[in-house]
N, C-alpha and C positions, 0 to 999 in steps of 0.2 A: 449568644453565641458569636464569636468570630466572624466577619463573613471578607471574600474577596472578592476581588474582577477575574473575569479572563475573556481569552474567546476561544470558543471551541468547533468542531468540528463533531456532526454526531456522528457515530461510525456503529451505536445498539442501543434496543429500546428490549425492557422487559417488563412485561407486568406485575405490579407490585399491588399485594391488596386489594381492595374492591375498586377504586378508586386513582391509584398512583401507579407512578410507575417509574423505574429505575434507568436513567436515560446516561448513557455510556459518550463522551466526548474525549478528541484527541486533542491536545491543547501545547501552543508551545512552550509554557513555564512549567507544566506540571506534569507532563506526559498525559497520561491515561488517567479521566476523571469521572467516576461515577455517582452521582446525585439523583436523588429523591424529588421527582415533579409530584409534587402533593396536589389531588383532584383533577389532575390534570385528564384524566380519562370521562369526566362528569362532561353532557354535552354544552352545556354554559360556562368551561373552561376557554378564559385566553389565552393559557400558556400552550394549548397544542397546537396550534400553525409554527409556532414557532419553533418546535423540536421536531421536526421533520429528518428523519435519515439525511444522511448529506448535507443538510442546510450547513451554514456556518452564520455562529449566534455570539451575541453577545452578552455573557452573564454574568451575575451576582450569586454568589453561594453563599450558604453558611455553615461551617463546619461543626460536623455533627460528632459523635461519639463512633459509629461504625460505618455512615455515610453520609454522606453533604447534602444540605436542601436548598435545592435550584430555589433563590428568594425573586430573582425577575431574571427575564431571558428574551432579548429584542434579537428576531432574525436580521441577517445583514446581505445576505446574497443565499439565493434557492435555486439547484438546477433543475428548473422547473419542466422542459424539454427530455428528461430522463423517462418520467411515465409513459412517455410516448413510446418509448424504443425498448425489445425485450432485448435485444443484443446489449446497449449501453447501459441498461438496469442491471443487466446480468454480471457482468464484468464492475460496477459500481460497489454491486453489495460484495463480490470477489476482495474488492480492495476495502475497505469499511472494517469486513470480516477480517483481513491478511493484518491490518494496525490493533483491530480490536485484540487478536489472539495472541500477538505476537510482542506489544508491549506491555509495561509493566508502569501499573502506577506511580507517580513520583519519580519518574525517570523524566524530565524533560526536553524536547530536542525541536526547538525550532526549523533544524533542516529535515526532519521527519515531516511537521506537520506541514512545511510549506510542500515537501513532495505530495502530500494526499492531497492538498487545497489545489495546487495545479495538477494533480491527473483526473479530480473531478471537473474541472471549471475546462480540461482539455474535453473529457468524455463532452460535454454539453456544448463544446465550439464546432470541435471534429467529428464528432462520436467515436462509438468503441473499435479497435482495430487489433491484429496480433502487436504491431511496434509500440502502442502507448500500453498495451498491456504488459510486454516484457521492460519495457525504460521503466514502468512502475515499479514492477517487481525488482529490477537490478538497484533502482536507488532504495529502495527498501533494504533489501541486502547489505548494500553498503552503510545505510544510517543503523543499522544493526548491529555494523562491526563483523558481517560475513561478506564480503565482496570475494569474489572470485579472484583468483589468478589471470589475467590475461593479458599479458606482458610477456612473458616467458614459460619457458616448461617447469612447472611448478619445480620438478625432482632435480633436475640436472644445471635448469638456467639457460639452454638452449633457446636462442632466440635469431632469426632469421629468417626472410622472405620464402625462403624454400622449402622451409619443415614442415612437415606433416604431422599437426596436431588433432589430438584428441581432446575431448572435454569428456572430465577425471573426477566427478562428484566427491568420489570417495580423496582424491586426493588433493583436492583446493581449488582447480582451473583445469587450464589446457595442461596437455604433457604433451611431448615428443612419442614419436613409436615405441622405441625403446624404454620408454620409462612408462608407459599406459599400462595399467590394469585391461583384465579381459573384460570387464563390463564398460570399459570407457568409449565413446563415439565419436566418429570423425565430425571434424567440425571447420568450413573452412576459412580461410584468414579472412575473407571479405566478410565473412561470420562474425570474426574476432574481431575486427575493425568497427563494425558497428554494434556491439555490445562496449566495446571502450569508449564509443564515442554516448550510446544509450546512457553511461553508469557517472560520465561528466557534465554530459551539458542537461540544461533545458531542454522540454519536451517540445517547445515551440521552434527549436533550430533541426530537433530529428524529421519534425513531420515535414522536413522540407526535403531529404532525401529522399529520392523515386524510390530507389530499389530496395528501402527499407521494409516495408509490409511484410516480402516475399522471404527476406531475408529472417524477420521476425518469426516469420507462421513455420519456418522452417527448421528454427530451434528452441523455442518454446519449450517444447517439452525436455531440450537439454536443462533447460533453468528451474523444470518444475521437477526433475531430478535431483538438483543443487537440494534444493529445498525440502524434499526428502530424505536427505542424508543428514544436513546440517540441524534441520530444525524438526523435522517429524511430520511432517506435513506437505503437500503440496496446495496450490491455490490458483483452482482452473475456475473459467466461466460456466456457470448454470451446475457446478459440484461443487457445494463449498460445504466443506467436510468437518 
């Protein structure tokens, strides 16, 4: 058989057989790759420290007929710190689960994978918080090709310090009054401002803004809105659905 390199990110594990088991990685050449850890579940197995949830591994594959067999796999960094904390696990498997579900094999995106790689390696610097869990989800959205509108009023293109916007699921982003649906919700610019700056930079320049947390915890559930509209789902801590 075939076989190649990559490095992956695990983001699911399922039991396969008496014995194996079916270990789900987010990977930046290939997107989403699912391989066969054969005996990896026997207690004289090498290869399970090394497919840990979260870890990030270095593997060899070999390409199979309906799925790939993990042929060696060297862990290279484990946030080993996560066990500790039900808050920072919580929100871990949140996001693991949000890549697992929502890409598609054979798509690959290296600015996908490096958003998961730093929103884990932030969970185990910082721990979990509402702002790294919303930046998560925003650049997820956007390496999706769903970013939001928040620039202007999706409908009209109103755009100016003194608008009164809403955030408009059903209609892309923010809108103005005048163009807001009745299920849309006020949302205010210093809102907007730091979700434009959440969906641009690195997560290591937001956690430097004070007033971001407050700002975070307080529209969250606008963002997990978005994502019931767009994609079918939303993806809160400690309900991953």
């Amino acid at each position: 058989m075939p076989t190649y390199q990559t490095t992956g990110i695990v983001i699911g594990r399922t039991n396969f057989g008496e014995a194996d088991r079916i270990v789900r990685f987010l990977t930046p050449e290939y997107g989403k790759v699912s391989a066969v850890a054969k005996g990896v579940r026997k207690i004289k197995s090498r290869t399970a420290g090394h497919l840990e949830l979260f870890g990030e591994v270095s593997l060899m594959l070999a390409t199979g007929r309906n799925l790939d067999v993990i042929t060696s796999a060297r862990l290279i960094w484990y946030p080993h710190r996560l066990s500790t904390d039900h808050a920072d696990l919580g929100l871990a498997f949140v996001m693991a689960t949000a890549a697992d579900r929502l890409t598609e094999p054979g798509q690959g995106s290296y600015k996908l994978y490096e958003t998961l790689r730093e929103a884990v390696h932030a969970l185990e610097t910082t721990g979990a918080g509402p702002a790294l869990e919303l930046w998560f989800k925003l650049r997820l959205l956007d390496n999706l090709g769903y970013r939001p509108e928040l620039t202007a009023c999706a409908l009209c293109g109103r755009h100016d310090a003194a608008t009164d916007y809403r955030f408009d699921p059903a209609r892309g982003g923010i809108t103005c009054a005048d163009d807001s649906s009745a299920t849309a919700q006020p949302i205010s610019q210093a809102a907007i401002k730091l979700w434009r700056l959440l969906a641009g930079y690195p997560y290591s320049t937001i956690s430097q803004i004070s007033d971001a947390p407050n700002l975070a915890a307080s529209t969250l559930e606008l963002c997990d809105q978005f994502y019931e509209h767009h994609l079918g789902r939303a993806f809160r801590p400690y309900l991953v659905q």
